[in-house]
Each structure stands twice: as C-alpha cells, then as structure tokens.
C-alpha positions in Angstrom: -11.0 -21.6 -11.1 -10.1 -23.8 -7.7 -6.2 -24.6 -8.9 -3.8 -22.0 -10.6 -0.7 -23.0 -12.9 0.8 -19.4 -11.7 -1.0 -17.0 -8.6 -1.3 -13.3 -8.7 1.0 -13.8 -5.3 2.2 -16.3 -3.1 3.7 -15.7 0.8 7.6 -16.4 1.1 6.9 -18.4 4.3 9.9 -20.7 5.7 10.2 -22.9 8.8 11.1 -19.4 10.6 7.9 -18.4 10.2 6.6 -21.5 11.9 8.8 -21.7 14.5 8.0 -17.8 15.5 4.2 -18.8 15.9 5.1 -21.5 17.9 7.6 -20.0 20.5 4.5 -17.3 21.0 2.4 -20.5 21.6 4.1 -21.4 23.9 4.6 -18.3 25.8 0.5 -18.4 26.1 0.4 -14.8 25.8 -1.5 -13.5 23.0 -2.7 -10.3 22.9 -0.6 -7.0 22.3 3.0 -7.9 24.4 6.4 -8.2 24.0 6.1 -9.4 20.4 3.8 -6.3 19.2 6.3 -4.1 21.3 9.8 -5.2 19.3 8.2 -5.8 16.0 6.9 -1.8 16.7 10.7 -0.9 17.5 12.2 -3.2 14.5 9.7 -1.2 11.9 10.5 2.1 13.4 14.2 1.3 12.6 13.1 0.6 9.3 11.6 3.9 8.5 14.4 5.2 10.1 13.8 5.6 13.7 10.4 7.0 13.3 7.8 5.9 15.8 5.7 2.7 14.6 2.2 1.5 16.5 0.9 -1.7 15.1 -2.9 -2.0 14.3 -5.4 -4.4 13.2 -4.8 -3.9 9.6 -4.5 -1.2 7.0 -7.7 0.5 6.9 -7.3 0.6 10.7 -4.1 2.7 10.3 -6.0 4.6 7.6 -8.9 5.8 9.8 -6.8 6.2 12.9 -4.6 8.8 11.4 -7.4 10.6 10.1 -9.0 10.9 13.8 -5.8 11.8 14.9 -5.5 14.4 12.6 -8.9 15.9 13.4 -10.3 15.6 10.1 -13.9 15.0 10.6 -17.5 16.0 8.9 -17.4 18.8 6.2 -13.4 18.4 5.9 -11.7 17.3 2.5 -9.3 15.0 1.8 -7.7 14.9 -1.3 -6.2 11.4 -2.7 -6.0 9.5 -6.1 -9.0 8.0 -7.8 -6.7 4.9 -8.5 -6.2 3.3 -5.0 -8.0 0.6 -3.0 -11.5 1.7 -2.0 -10.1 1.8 2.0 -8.7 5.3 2.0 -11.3 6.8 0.7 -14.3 4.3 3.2 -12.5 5.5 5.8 -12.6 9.4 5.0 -16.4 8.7 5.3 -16.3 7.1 7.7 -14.7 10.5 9.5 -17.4 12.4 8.4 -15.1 13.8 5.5 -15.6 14.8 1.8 -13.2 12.1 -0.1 -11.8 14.8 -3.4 -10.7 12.8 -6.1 -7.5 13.8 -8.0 -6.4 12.5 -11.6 -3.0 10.7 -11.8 -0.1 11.7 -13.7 0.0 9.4 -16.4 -0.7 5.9 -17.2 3.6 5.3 -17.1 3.4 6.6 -13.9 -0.3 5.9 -11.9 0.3 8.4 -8.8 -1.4 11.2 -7.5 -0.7 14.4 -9.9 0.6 17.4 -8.4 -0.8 19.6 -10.3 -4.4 18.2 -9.4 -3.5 18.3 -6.1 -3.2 22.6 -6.5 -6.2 22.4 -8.7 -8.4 20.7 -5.9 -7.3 22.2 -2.9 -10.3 24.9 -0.9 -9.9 26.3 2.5 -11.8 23.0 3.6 -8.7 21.0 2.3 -7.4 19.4 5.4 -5.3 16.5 3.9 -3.7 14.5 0.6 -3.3 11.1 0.8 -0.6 10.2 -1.4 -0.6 6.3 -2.5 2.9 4.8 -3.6 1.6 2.7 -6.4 2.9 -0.3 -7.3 5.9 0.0 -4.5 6.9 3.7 -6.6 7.1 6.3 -4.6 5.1 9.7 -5.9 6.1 12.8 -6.3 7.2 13.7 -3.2 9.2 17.0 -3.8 6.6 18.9 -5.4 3.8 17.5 -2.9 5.5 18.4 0.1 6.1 21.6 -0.8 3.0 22.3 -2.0 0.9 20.9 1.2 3.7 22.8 3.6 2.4 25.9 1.9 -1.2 25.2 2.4 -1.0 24.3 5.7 -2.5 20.9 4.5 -1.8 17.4 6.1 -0.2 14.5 4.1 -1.1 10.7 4.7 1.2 8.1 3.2 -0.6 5.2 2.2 2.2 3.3 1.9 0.3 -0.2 2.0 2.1 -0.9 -1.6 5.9 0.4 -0.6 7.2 -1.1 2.8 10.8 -0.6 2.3 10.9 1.7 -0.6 12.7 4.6 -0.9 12.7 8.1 -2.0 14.9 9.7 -4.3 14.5 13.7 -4.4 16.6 15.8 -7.4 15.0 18.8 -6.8 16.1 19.2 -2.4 12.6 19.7 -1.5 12.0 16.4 0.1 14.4 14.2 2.5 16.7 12.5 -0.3 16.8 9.3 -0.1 14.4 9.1 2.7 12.7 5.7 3.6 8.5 5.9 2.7 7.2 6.1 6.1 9.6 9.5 6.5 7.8 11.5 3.6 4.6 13.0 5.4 2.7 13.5 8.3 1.6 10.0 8.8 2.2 6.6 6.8 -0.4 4.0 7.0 1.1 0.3 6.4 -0.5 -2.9 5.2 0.3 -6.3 6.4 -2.8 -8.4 4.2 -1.5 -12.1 2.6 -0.5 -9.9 -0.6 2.0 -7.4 0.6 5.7 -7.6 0.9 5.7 -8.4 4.1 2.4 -10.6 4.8 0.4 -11.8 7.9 -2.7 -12.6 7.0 -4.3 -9.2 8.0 -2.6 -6.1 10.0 -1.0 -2.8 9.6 1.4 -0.2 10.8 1.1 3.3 11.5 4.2 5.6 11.3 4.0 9.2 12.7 7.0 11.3 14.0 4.5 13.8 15.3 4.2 12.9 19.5 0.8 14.6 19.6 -0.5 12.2 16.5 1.2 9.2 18.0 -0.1 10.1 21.4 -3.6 9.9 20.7 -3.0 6.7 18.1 -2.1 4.7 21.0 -5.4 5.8 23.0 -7.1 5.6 20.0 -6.2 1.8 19.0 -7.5 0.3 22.4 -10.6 1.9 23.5 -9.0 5.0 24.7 -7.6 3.3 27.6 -4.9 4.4 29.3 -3.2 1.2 30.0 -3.3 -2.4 27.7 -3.9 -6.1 29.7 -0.2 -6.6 29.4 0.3 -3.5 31.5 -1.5 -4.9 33.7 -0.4 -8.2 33.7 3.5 -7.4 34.3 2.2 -5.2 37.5 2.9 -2.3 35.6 -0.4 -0.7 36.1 -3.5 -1.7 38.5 -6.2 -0.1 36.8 -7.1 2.1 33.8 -9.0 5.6 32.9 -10.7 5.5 29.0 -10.0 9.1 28.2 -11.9 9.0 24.6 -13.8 7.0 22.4 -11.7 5.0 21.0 -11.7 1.3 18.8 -10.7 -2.1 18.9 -7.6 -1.8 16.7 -5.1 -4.1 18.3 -2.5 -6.3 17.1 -1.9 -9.9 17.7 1.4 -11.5 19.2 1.5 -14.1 16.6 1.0 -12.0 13.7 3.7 -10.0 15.2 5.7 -12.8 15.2 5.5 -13.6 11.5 6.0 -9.4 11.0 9.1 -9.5 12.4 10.5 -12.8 10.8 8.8 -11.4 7.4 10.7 -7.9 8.1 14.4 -9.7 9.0 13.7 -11.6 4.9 12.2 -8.1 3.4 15.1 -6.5 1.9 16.4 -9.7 -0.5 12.9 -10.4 -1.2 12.1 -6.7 -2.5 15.7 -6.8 -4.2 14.3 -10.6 -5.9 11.0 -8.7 -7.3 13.2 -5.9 -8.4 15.0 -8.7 -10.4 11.9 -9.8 -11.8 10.4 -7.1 -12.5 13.7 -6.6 -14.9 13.2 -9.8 -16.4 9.3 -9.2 -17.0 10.5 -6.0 -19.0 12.7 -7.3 -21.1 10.1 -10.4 -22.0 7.4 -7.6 -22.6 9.7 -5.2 -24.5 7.8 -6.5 -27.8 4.4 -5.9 -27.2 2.9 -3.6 -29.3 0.9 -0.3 -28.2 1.5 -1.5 -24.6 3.0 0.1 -21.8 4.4 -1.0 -18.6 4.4 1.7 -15.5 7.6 3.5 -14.1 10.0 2.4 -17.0 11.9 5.4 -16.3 11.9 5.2 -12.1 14.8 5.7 -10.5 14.2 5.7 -7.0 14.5 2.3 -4.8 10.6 0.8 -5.5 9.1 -1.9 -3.3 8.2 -3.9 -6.6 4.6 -4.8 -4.9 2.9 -5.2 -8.2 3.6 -5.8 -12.0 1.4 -4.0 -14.3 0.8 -3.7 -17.5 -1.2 -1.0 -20.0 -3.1 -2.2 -23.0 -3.5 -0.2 -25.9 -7.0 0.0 -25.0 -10.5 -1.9 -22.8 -10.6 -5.1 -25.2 -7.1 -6.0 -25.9 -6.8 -6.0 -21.6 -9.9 -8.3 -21.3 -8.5 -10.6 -24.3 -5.6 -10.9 -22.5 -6.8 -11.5 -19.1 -9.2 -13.9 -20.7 -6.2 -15.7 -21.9 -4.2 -16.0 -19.0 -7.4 -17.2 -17.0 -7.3 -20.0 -19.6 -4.2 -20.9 -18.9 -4.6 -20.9 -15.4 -2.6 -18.0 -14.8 -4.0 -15.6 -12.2 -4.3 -11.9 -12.5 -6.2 -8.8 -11.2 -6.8 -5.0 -11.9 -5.4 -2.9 -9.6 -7.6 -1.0 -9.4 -11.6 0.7 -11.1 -11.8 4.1 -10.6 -13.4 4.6 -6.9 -15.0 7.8 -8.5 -16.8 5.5 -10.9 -18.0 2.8 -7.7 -21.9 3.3 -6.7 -21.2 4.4 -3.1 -19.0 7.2 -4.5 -20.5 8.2 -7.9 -23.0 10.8 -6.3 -22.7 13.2 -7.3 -20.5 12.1 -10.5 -16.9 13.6 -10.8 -16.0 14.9 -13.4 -12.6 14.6 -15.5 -10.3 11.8 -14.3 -9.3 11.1 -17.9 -6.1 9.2 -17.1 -7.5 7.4 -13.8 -10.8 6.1 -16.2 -8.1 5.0 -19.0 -6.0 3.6 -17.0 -9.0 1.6 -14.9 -9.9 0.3 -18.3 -7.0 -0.9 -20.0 -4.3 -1.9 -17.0 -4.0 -5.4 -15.8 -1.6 -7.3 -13.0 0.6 -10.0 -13.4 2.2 -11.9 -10.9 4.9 -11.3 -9.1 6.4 -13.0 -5.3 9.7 -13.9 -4.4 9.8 -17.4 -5.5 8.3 -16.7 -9.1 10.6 -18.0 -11.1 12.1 -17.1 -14.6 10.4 -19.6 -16.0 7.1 -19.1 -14.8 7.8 -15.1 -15.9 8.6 -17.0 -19.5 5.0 -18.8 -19.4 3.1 -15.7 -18.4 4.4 -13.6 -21.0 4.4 -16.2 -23.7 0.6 -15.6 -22.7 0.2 -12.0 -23.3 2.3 -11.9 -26.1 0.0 -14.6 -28.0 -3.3 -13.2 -26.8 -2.0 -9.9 -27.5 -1.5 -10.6 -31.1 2.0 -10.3 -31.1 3.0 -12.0 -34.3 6.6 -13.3 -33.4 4.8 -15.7 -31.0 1.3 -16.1 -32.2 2.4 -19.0 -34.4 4.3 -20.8 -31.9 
C-alpha cells in the first residue's frame, strides 16, 4: 500500500533542520569536521559527560564495540532473542557465538536476569542488554551480576536515546542517563528513532582504552582524519590496525544536533501519547500493553501491543492495513531466523509468544489525538471488542 491514512513513524523535521543542511552546504566541507566534532560533545553531555564517537550507523557502533572489546571467534555473547537481527550479525561477524536469552515477560520484553546467570560459561565475554521499546532493563541486577563474572555489558540503546534509569535497589547509578549503564552503548540514528537522520549512530564508552581504539577503528586505523589534515593539524598519517569505513557525515551531523536540541519535548510528547493510547486500549480484552507498571523515565520509541494469542494479532494487523493504518512487529524471534536456527535453541517460551502475538502501533511527535482515536477505534473493532464493534 503506496499511501497511509496513519504511518508506523513520521520525522519531526522543521525549517531548522533545513537550514542546518544548508549552512554545512555552504561551508563545502563534508566529511567528519567541526559538525561531527560538537554534535560528539553535545551527545556526550547528554549521557552525562561520557565520551561520544559518531559512526556510520547502528550496527557500525554495534560491531565496533565488540572489536574493541576483544570479543572475537569461540567468545559468547549473550543478548535477548527479541531485538533487531544487528546485534546479533554483528557478533558473527566477530567471530563470536550469539547466546540467546529469554525475556522477562511479555509486560516487560527485556533481557531476563535470571537467563542471563543461567547462560553464562567461562567463554561468556559479554551481555548485550536492549532497552526495548525506550524501557530501560533491569539494570541493578544485570550489573551486578556481569561485575561478578568479570563479563562485559553492551547497551544497545538504539530504542532509548534520552531515557533514564531508575535504580531502587542501589546497585546501579540512580537515575543514570542510558548510555551511563554499561561498558559501552551503541546508539541508532535510522529515519525511525527519536532522533532521526536517515542512517548513523553513536557509540558511548567511558572506558579511554575502548574509546581509544573506536576512533582508530572507525577510519581505517589511521592515525589522523582529512580534516586533520586539512586545518594543518597533521601532515601525514600511520594506519596502526585494520580498521573500517565507519565515518560520519557533516550534514547528518547537522540534523543530529538540531534533532538532539528538539529531543527532550518530543520524548515528553510520546510519553503523552503513549498515556493517551492506554487509556483508549484499557478495554481490550485478553490484551496487554508492555511496561504498564514502569516507572523509570522511558524514551517512548515504540507502542506495542500483546494479543491474547497469533490470530487475534494478524486479524488485527490485517484490519489496520485496511484502513490504511501502518504497523510492524517488533520483532520474530532471531533464534527462529534461518541464519540463526542451527543448531535450534531451545526454550525461549516468552521470546516465541511474544514474536507471535505483539504488534506496533504508531507513535511520532506529531501524531495527534485524533489519529490515536482512529487507530484504536481499529483494534478495538477488529479485536472483537463489543462496545465498538457495532459502531
């Protein structure tokens, strides 16, 4: 279907955004410069001073902090089988053994703890942890648990820039921005996200070693960039490893940091809406709708919803198609996916349930309450809700 009544998402772009892309323009520089450089520094004082490298995109930031972790062939990393397929491409990609852990419900679709001390050998040299949906995991036993182990911890934080944590039990920073909750947080900049720019990503690491050889890493393991070069700051370069092509863009930087200055009201809008959606769904029967209990500060990247079970979802999402309403699953089971399903793994009750019966709305700052009325008017009909299937 070409033409929706209502998309998954939508960007928040403004004339700012435009007139960014243009001053770079005219500047005529645009590879990694000044723009990269203070969108790195504005991020970094979003995660609350710690050190930000900008990178191609997501996955980039993904496999970089595994090489500069030193995570390579017969290493495992554990991470959740509900996630996009990246985290897990690029732990191949390293040579590594991608572990799949269950999540811990289907109210709240993270990574389990208790899986986490299930799965974990001697070989066990990270956990990705995936803030799903904008909601941050559970942090406070995780931490604890990899400190004990000796065991690395990746952020994917693709879904949660500008969450943050909220720790009762003192075992984790309270109130600590995502980005601040592990060794390394991998950020996502693709058209969906909070803040969106087509494609790029963010890497945030307080560890100088890590960051050290991220910034070799990135640009071909070359010791100095063509900007270096270009403000006389350097003559030549050494390439001391064997590194990628992982760079960011000065106009993509440009819409980052106009995108970052608008990112707080707009997470605060799809908090509101978010709220709204609730209260319209609050009727639908056998459903369930994630992290109704939540109370840290979420990102409010996605709204999903649980069916009762496989055919009610694809009834509904059938429905909504209809109507030209847009929506998605986020996400199969990566366990289940051909490239990852030899040999099969076993268990992953909740991830396979919740695959099979959880289904996206949409949800972007300039939704309104009306279209939020529309949507759920939807659901609730196709759902066989019978205050509104007669309407």
């Amino acid at each position: 279907m070409s033409e929706w009544h209502i998309p998954l998402s939508d960007l928040a772009y403004g004339p700012e955004e435009t007139s960014a892309v243009l001053a770079v323009l005219q500047r005529k520089w645009l590879s990694m410069g000044p723009e990269v450089a203070t969108f790195e520094e504005e991020f970094a004082a979003l995660c609350g001073g710690t050190p930000s490298m900008a990178v191609s995109n997501g996955t980039a930031a993904l496999h970089l902090a595994l090489l500069a972790l030193g995570i390579g062939p017969g290493d495992e990393v554990i991470q959740p089988a509900i996630n996009f397929v990246a985290s897990a491409n690029m732990t191949r990609a390293v040579g590594a053994i991608p572990i799949f852990a269950d999540i811990v419900s289907l109210d709240e679709p993270t990574i389990d703890p208790d899986e986490i001390a299930r799965l974990l050998t001697p070989r066990t040299k990270a956990v990705v942890v995936m803030h799903y949906g904008g909601y941050c995991c559970r942090m406070s036993e995780i931490i604890a648990l990899c400190r004990s182990h000796g065991v690395a911890i990746i952020e994917d934080a693709c879904h949660a820039i500008g969450a943050r944590y909220h720790d009762a039990h003192g075992r984790a920073p309270h109130g600590a921005m995502v980005g601040q909750l592990g060794d390394v947080a991998c950020f996502s900049f693709f058209s969906n996200k909070n803040l969106a720019t087509g494609e790029g990503g963010m890497l945030v690491t307080s560890d100088v070693t890590v960051a050290d050889r991220v910034r070799l890493l990135r640009s071909h393991g070359m010791t100095t960039l063509t900007w270096d070069r270009h403000k006389g700051h350097a003559a030549s370069y050494d390439v001391v490893g064997h590194g990628m092509n992982y760079r960011f863009d000065e106009i993509r930087a440009a819409l980052g940091r106009v995108q970052l200055r608008k990112l707080s009201l707009h997470n605060q809008r799809r908090g509101e809406l978010t709220t709204t959606y609730r209260t319209e769904l609050a009727a639908l029967p056998g459903w369930q709708v994630p992290f109704q209990n939540y109370s840290g500060n979420s990102a409010y990247h996605l709204m999903v919803v649980v069916a009762p079970d496989h055919a009610t979802r694809d009834r509904v999402r059938e429905a909504c198609f209809q109507a030209r309403i847009q929506t998605s699953m986020h996400y199969p089971c990566i366990a289940d996916f051909t490239a990852f399903a030899d040999p099969p793994t076993p268990g992953l009750s909740i991830s396979r349930a919740f695959a099979a019966r959880a289904l996206t709305l949409p949800l972007y700052p300039d939704l309104t309450e009306t279209d939020i009325a529309d949507i759920c008017a939807c659901v609730l009909r196709a759902a066989g809700n019978p205050t509104v299937a007669g309407e």
